[in-house]
Backbone as CSV, one residue per row, in Angstrom:
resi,resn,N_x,N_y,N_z,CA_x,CA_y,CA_z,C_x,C_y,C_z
1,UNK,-5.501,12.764,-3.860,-4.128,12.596,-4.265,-3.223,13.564,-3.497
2,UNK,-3.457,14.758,-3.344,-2.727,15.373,-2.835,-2.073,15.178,-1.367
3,UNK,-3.318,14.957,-0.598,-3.185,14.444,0.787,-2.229,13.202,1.049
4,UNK,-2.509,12.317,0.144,-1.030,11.152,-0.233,0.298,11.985,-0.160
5,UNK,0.485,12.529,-1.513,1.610,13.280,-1.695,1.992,14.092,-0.342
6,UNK,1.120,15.130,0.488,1.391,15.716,1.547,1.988,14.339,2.494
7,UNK,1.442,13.330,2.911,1.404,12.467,3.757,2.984,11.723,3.536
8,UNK,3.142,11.392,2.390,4.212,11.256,2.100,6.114,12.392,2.062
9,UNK,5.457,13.545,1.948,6.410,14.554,2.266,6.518,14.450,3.976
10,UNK,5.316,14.350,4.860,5.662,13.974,6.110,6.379,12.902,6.893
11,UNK,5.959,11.909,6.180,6.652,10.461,6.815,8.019,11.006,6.103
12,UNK,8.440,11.107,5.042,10.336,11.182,4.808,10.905,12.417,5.410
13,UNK,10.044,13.590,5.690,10.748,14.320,6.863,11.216,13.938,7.850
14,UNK,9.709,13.128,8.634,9.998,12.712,9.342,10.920,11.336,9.881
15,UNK,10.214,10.467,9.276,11.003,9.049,9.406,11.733,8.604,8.451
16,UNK,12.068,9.387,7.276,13.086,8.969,6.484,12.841,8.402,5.205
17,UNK,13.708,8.052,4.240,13.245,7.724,2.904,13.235,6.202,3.065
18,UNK,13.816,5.678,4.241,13.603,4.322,3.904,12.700,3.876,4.826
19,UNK,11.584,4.359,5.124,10.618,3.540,6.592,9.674,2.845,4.968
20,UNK,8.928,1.850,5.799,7.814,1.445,5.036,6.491,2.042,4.599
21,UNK,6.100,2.964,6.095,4.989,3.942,5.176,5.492,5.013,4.562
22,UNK,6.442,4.981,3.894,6.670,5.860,2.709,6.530,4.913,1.476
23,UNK,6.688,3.782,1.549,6.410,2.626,0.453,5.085,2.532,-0.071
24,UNK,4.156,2.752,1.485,2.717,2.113,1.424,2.147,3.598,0.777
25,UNK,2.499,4.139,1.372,1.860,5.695,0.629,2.160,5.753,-1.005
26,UNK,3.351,5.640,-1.336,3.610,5.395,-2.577,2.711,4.395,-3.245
27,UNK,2.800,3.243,-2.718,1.691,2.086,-3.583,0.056,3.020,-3.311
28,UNK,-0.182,3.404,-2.323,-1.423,4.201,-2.356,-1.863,5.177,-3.753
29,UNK,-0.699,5.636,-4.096,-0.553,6.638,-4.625,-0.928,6.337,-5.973
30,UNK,0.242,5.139,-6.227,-0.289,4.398,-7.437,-1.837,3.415,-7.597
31,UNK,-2.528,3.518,-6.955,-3.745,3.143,-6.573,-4.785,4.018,-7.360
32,UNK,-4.292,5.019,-6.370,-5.524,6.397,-7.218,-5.127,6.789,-8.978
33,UNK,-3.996,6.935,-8.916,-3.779,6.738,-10.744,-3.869,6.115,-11.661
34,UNK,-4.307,4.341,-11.158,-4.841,3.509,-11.622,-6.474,3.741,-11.707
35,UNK,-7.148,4.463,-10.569,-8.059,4.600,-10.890,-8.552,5.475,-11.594
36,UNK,-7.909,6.399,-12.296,-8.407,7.330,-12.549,-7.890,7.401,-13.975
37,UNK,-6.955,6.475,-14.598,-7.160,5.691,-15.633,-5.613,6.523,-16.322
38,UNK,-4.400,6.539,-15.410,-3.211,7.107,-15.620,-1.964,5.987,-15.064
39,UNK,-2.285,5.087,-15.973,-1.854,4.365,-15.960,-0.073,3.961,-15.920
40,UNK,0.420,4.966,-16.404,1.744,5.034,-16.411,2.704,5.408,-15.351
41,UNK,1.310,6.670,-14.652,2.219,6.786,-13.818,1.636,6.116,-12.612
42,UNK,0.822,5.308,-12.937,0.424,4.249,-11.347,2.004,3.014,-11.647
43,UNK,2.251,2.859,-12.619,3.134,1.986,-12.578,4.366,2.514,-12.026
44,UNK,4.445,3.672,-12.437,5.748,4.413,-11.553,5.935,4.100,-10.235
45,UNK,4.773,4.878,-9.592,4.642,4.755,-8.188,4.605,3.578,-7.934
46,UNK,3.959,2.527,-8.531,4.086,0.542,-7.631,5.583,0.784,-7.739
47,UNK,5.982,1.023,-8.652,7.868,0.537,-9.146,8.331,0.895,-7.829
48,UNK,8.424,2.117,-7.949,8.919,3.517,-6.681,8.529,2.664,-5.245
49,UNK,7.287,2.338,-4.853,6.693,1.521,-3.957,7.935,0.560,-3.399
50,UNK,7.481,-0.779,-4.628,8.358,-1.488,-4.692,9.884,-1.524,-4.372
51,UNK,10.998,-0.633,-4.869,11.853,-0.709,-4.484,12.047,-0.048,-3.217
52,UNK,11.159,0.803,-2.842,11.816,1.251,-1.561,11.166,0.081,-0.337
53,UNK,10.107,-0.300,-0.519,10.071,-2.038,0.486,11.200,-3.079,0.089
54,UNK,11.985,-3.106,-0.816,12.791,-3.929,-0.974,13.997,-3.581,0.037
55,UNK,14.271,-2.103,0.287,15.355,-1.680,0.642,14.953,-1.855,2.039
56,UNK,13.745,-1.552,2.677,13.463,-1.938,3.996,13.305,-3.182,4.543
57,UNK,12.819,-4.288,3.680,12.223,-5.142,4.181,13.266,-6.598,3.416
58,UNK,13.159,-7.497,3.948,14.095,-8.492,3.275,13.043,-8.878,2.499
59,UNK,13.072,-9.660,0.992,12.441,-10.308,-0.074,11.094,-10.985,0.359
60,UNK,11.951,-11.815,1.477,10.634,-13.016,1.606,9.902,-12.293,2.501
61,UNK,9.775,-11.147,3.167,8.886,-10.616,4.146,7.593,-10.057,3.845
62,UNK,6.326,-10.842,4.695,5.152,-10.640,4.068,4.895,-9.381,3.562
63,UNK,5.552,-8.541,3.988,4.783,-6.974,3.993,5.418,-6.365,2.793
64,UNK,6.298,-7.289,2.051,6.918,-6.759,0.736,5.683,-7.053,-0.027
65,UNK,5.296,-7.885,-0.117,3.833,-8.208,-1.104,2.856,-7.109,-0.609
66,UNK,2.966,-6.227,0.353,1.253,-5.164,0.035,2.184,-4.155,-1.096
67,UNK,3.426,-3.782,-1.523,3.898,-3.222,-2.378,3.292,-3.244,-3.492
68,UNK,3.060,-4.681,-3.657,2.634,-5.119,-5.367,1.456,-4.855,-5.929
């Protein structure tokens, strides 16, 4: 988890709050908290995920669905 979180402080230094692997890291993120049976806040992070691919990506664009 942490290495996410680090990985993610890098990409929005670097490339900003709105690139997509700050999305994918986020859905990553919520991945491992699902697994680990923290459930609330895996939903955060898909949410969090989610809207920031919305803001990058137009609706119908395939790559909005690895968000979900």
């Amino acid at each position: 988890m942490r290495y996410y979180k680090k990985a993610r402080r890098i990409y929005t230094d670097n490339l900003g709050d709105d690139h997509v692997d700050v999305a994918v890291t986020l859905k990553n993120i919520g991945q491992i908290y699902h697994h680990i049976g923290k459930h609330q806040k895996s939903m955060e992070s898909y949410n969090e995920a989610l809207r920031f691919m919305k803001q990058v990506l137009e609706k119908s664009h395939r790559n909005a669905a690895a968000a979900l």
